[in-house]
N, C-alpha and C positions, 0 to 999 in steps of 0.2 A: 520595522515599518508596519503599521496597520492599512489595512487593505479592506476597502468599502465596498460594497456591493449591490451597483442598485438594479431596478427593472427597465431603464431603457436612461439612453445616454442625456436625454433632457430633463431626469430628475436628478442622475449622477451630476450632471453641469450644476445646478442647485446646490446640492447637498456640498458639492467640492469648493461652491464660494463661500457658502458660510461656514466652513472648519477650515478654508487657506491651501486649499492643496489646486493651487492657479496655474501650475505649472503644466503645460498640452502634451502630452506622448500619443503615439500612436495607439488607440485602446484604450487607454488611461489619462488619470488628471493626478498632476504631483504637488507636494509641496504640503510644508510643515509636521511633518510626519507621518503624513497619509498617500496614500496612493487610490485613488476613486475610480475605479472601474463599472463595468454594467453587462447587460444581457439586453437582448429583443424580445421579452418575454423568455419563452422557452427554447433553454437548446437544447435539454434531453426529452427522450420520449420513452416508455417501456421499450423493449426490446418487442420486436415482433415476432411472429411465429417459427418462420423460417430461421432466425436468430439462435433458437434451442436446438434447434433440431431440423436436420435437412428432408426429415420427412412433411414436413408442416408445411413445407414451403408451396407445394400444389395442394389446390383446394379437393378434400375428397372426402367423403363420408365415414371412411373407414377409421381415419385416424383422428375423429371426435369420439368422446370432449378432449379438447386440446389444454393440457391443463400445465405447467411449467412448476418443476420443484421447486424452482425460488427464482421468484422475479428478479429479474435485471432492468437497468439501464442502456439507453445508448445515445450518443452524439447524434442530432438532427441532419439528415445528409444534405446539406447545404455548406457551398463556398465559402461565404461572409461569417456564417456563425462560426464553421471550424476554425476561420481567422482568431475568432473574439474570443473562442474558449480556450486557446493555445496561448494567446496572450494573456487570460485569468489564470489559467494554470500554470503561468510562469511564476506570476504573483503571489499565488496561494501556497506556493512550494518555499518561495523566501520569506512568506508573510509573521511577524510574530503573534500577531492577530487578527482574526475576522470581523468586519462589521457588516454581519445580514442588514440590508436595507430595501429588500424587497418589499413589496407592497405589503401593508398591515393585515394579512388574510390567509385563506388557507390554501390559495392557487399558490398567494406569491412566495408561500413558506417553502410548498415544494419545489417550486421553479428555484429557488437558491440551494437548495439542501442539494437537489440533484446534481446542480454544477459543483458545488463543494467538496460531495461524493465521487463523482467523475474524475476531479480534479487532485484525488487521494490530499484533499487536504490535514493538517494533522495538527495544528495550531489550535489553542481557544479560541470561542466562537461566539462575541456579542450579538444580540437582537436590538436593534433599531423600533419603536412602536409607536407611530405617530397619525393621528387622525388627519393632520393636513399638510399642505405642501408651505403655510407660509415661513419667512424665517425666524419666524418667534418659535412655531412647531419643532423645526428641524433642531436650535440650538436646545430647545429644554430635552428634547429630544433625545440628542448626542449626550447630555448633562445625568440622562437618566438610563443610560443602556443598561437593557438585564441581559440574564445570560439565556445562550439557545433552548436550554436544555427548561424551563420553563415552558418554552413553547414546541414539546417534545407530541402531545397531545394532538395540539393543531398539524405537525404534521402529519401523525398516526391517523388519521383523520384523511388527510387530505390523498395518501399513499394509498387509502383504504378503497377512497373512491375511483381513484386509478384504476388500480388491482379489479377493481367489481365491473369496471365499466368494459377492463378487457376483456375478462372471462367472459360476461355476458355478451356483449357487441359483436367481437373476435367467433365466438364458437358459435352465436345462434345468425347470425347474418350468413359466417357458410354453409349452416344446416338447412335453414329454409331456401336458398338460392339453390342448393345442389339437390333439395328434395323438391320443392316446389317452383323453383324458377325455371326450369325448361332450358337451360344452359344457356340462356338467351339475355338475362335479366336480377341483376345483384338485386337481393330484398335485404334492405339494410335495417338490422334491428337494434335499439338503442334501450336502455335500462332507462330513461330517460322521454324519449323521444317518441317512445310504441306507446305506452300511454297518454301521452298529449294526443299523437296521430288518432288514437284513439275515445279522447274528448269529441273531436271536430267531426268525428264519423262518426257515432252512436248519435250525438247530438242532430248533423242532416239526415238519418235516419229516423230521427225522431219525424222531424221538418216533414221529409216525403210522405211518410205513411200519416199525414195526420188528414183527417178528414175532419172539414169544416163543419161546423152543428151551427145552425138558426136560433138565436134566442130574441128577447123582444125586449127594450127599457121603457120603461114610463117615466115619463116627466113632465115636468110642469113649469111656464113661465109667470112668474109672480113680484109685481113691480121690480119691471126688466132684470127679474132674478131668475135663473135655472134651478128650482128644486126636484129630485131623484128620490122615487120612491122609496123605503127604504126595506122592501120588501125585495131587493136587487131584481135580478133577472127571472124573466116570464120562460118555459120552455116551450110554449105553445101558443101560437098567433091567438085562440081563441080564449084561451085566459087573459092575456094581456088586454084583449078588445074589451073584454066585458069588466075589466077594470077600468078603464078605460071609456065606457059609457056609466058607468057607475061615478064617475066624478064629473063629466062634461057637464058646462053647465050649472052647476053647483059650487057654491062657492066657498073662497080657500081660508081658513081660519089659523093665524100664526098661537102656537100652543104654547110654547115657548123659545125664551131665549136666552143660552145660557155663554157668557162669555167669561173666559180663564187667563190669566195671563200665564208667558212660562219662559225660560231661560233657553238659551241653546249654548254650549258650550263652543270653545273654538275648535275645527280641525286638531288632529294630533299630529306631528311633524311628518314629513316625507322619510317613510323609508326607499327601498328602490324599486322595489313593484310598484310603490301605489304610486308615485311620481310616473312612472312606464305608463301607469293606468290613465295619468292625466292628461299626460305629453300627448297620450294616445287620442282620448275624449278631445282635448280642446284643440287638438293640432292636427292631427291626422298621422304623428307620428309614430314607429315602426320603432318595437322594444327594445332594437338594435340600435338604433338610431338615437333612442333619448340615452342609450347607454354609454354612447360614443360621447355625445355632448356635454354629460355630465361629466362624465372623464373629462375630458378637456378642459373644464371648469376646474375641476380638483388640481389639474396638472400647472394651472395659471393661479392657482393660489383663492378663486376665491369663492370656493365650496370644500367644503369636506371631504374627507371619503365616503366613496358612493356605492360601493357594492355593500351594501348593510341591510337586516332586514331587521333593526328595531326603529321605534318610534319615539323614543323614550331617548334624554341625556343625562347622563351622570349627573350627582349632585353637585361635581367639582368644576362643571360647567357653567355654571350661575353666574358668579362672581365676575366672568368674562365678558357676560351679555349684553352689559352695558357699551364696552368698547365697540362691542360687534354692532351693535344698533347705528353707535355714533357713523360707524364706516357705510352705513346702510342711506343715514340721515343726509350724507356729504356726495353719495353715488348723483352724479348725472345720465341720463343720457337724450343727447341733440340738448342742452342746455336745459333741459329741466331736471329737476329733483322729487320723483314722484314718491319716493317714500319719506320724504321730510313731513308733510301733510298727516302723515298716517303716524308718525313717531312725536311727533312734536306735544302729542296729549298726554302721553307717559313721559317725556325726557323729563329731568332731575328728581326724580321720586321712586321711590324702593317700587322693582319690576316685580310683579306678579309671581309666585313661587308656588305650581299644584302638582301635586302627585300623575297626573295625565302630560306631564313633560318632563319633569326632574322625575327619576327613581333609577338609583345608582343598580338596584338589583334587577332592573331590566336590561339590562346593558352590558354583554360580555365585551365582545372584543374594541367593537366600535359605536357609536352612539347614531344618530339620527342625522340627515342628510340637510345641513343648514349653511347658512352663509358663514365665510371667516371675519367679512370685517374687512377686510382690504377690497378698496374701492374697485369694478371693476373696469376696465379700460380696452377698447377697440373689440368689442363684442363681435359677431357674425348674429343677423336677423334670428336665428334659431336657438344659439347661445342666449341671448338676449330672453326669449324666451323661456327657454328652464330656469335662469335666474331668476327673473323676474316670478316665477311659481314657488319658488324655493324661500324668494325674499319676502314675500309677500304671505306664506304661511308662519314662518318665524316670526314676522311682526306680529301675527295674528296671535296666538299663543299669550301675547304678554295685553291682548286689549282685555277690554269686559265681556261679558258675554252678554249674547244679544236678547235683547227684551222684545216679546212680541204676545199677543193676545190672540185666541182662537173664539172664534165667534161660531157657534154651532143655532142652527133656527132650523125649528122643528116646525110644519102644519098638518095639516089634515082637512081630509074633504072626504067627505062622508064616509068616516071610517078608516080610510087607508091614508096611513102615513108619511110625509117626504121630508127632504131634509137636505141641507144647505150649509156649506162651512167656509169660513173664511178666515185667511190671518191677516194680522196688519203689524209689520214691525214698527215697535215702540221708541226701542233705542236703538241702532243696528250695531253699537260693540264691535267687535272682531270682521262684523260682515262689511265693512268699511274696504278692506285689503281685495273684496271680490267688487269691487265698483270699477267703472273704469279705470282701466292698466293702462291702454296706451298702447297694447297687446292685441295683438288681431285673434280673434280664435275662431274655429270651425267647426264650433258643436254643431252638432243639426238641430232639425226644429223641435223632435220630441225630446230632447231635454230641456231647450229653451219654454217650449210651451208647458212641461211640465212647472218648471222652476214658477211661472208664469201665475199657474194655476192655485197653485198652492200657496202664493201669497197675495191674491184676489181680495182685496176690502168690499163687504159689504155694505147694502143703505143702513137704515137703522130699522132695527125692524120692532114693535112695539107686542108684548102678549095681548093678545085676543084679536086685534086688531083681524080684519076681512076686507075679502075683495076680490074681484075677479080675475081667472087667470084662464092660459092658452094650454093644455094639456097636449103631450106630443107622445106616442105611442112608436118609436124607433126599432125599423130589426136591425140585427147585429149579427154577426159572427163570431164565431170561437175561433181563437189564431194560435199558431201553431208556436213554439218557444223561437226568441233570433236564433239566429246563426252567433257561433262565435266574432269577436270581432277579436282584435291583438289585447284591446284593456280587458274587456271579459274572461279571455283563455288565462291572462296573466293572472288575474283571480282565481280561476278555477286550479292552474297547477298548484298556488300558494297554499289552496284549503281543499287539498288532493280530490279536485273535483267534485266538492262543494263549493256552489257559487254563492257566496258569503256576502252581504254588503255590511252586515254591524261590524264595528273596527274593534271593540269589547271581543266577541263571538272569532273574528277572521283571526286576533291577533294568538286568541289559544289554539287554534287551528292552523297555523303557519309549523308546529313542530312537525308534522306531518304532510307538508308539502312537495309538491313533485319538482325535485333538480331547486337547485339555490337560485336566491335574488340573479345574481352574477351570472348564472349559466343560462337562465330561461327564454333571454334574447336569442344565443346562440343555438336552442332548441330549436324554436321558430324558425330561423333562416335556416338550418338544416331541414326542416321540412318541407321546405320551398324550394331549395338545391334538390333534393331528390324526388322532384317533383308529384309530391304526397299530398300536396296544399296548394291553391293558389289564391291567388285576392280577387275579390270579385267589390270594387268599391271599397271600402269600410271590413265589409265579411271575408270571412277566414272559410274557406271552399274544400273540399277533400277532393281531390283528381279521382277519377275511375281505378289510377293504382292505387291509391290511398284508402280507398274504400277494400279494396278485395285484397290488398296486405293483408285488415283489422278480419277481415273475415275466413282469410284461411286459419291465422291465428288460435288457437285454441285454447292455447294454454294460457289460463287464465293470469298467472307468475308476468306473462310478457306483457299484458295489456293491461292490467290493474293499475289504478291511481291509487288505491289505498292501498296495496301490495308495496308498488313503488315508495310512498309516503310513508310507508313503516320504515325502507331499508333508507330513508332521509333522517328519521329522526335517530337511529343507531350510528348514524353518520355522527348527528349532532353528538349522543351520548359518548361517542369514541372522544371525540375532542373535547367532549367534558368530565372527560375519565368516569363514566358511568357503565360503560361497555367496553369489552375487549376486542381490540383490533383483528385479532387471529378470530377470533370465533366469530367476526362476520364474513370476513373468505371463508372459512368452513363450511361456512353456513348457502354461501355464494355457490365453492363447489358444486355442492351437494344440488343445487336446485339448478346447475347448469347439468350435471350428471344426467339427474332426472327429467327435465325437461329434452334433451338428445336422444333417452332413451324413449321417452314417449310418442317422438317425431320420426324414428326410426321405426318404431313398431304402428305405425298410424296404418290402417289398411286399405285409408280411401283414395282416393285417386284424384284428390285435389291439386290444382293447376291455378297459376295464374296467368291469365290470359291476357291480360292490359298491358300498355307500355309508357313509359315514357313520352310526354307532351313532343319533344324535339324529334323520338321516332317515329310519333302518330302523324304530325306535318310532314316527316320526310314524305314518308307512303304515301299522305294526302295530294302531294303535290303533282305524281303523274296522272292520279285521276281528274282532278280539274283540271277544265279548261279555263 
């Protein structure tokens, strides 16, 4: 019997009707030679501390760094899982072969491996590798199983980050609570999560201490046009003035005017930050949240997989494109067909083929986050919405690119120079897919106005041509950088703390990113659980503990984004056999070692004194009336 193995029982149900195994067991699905089983995600977890050793099991300074000969496993202590694993492990023990079918990635490689190992299984072991859930995916799927040992890497890889995350997590969360927390207050430190914590607080640090400076703009209105010095800003009210009287009065002479036309390319596909980014920008939602939705999208067959961080599709994806459009072309929703409109210009004509969407060598495991083609049916409002972003940058990809003209008008009034720009789209290509959706969104107004500004058509403005104008002499202030918001931080972990907008620039900058696509949601809301962050609107807040964690901290190892961003991409290079597994724990040891030994010898008498949101109210509560 072959024995299948998926990640939760609504893909195994899938998987087991299209290979015949219909038959309901308790745990399992039978029939034609298969037996389909599954998991809840995870049922093993490392072994915890107490686990090696009964010294580990009380938190005490003495017995750090807490380092274990050789990692173990154990059974998650829960009811329902130990049900589910006693019933794989019955399977795995008769089974003549395995078929891993956990998720295409490197969580779901270890969540199978561990139950496999758990379950002493001893049979050959196929891998399943499938970008989506529909059933054309699953049967070529099953047609092309390779073997585990292939994806031996990926796990090495993914075991690596386990291993790093306890050493670190595990031995510096009881070193700072037992040194610095006052016995009163866990400081939970994450290899991961101290540097993000540490974005949002260097950053409102920035914010507070910034002290506002007075500058002054000159400008000028000139046949109901705003022309801007081009001399920028004045630092001094009395420069500005006597610039200022230096033109009153006087009249404005256009010098030139030079007009260019130019191309804009279309977006590059959604990977899964920059979708986080949008979901976030247009909608107001929460990285967790567009994380869930997309999932569930994939789960229903009609998106891909979503935890990916390329932009880019295989070459071997082309040939498909067309189908997928057609399914795109046929989508209703409330009886209409909004992307027929948009497809209907390229239908029956060879699709568009560039290097910025097709390059098979950008593309390890998974490709870019696009529609399947199967139409989708019974949406939820919010569902509805990442579709609809997903569908609608895919369509774009295969239009023209957008034709637009920049009009630049130059004048001058006695002397001193101003200047005026405008664009007018030509043709709008690609930008067709951003017209009305149908789609509610909730940008605010300084994008809108932005968006706004920047494509302002101009009168006609003629060389030499004079005449009079309103000259307006404006103070201003200097403002201090935003605050994080959820799409900005998801930026800055991607390009370890460079906040990057070229997608060229971000996308070679992503090797060195803080925590994967997949995990940076679940960053977030752990910083919100330990009430490190809170939301203030839109912005990303650092609580009073959040602030005086990042400041007891010292050790620069704990809070670096480009520290963190290095032990990311040695992540990457382990599961691209470019680095060795053992030599990044070595290497982990060694800087958990030394980092305990630092914090042990500290001689200052640093405290943290803040607490928790839920215990500042409790207290608060007897002093108000």
């Amino acid at each position: 019997m072959i024995v299948c193995i998926a990640e939760k029982p609504s893909v195994a149900r899938d998987i087991a009707r299209i290979i015949g195994a219909t038959s309901s067991h308790d745990g399992y699905m039978e029939g034609n030679g298969f037996q389909v089983t599954w998991t809840f995600g995870h049922l093993c977890t490392l072994k915890e501390p107490q686990d090696y050793t009964p010294m580990w099991r009380s938190w005490n300074l003495t017995s750090l760094p807490m380092i274990p000969e050789r990692f173990g496993i154990k059974l998650i202590d829960d009811q329902g899982i130990k049900k589910q694993f006693s019933i794989i492990e019955g399977l795995m023990q008769k089974a003549e072969r395995i078929v891993n079918c956990g998720d295409a990635g490197q969580e779901g490689e270890l969540i199978q491996r561990w139950v496999m190992q758990k379950a002493q299984a001893k049979c050959p072991v196929s891998r399943l590798w499938i970008s989506s859930m529909t059933d054309e995916a699953i049967r070529e799927g099953f047609q092309n199983l390779k073997d585990q040992s292939d994806y031996q890497p990926l796990y090495m890889a993914g075991l690596s980050r386990a291993i790093g995350d306890w050493l670190l997590g595990m031995n510096c969360t009881r070193l700072y609570t037992l040194r610095y927390g006052q016995n009163r207050q866990v400081l939970s430190i994450g290899r991961v999560q101290t540097p993000t914590l540490a974005l949002i607080v260097n950053r409102q640090k920035e914010i507070d201490n910034f002290k506002p400076e007075p500058y002054w703009v000159l400008a000028t209105v000139y046949r109901d046009t705003t022309f801007s010095a081009t001399k920028g800003k004045f630092t001094s009210k009395e420069e500005g003035e006597e610039a200022f009287k230096t033109i009153e009065g006087k009249p404005f002479t256009v010098t030139k005017v030079e007009k260019k036309e130019g191309k804009e390319q279309p977006p590059q596909l959604y990977d899964l930050t920059s979708l986080q980014v949008d979901c976030n920008r247009k909608f107001g939602f929460s990285a967790e949240m567009t994380l869930n939705l997309i999932q569930a999208l994939y789960e229903k067959k009609y998106t891909t997989y979503p935890r990916v961080d390329t932009q880019y599709l295989s070459d071997d994806i082309y040939p498909k494109c067309p189908q997928t459009l057609n399914g795109l072309y046929q989508t209703q929703f409330g009886g209409v067909t909004p992307y027929a409109p948009l497809i209907k210009p390229i239908g029956g004509k060879a699709l568009k083929k560039t290097k910025r969407v097709f390059d098979t060598s950008k593309v390890t495991d998974h490709h870019a986050i696009i529609p399947t083609g199967v139409i989708p049916q019974n949406l939820s409002d919010a569902e509805r919405k990442v579709f609809d972003l997903v569908a609608r940058r895919f369509i774009g990809v295969f239009l023209p690119d957008c034709k637009f003209s920049t009009t630049t008008v130059l004048g001058e009034v006695d002397g001193i120079e101003f200047k005026v720009t405008g664009k007018e789209i030509l043709e709008p290509g690609w930008r067709v897919v951003r017209q009305e959706s149908g789609v509610k969104s909730q940008e605010n107004d300084d994008d809108e106005k932005k968006e706004g500004d920047e494509e302002k058509t101009l009168p006609t403005f003629v060389k030499g041509e004079s005449g009079e104008h309103a000259p307006t002499l404006t103070e201003k202030m200097t403002t201090p950088p935003p605050y994080y918001n959820e799409a900005s931080l998801l930026r800055a972990m991607e390009t370890a703390g460079k906040f990057v907008e070229d997608e060229t620039l971000r996308a070679a900058m992503k090797e060195n990113g803080i925590g994967r696509p997949s995990s940076r949601a679940s960053i977030i809301e752990t910083l919100f659980k330990r009430h490190y962050i809170r939301r203030d609107r839109k912005r990303l807040v650092a609580t009073p503990t959040g602030i005086e964690l990042i400041d007891l901290i010292r050790e620069d190892l704990l809070k670096s984004c480009e520290l963190t961003g290095i032990w990311e991409k040695k992540l990457r290079d382990i599961e691209h056999q470019k680095y060795d597994a053992s030599q990044f724990i070595q290497e982990l040891k060694d800087q958990v070692t030394s980092i305990v030994h630092d914090v042990m010898t500290d001689p200052t008498n640093r405290r943290i004194t803040v607490m928790p949101q839920e215990e500042e109210k409790k207290k608060g509560k007897g002093k108000k009336k």
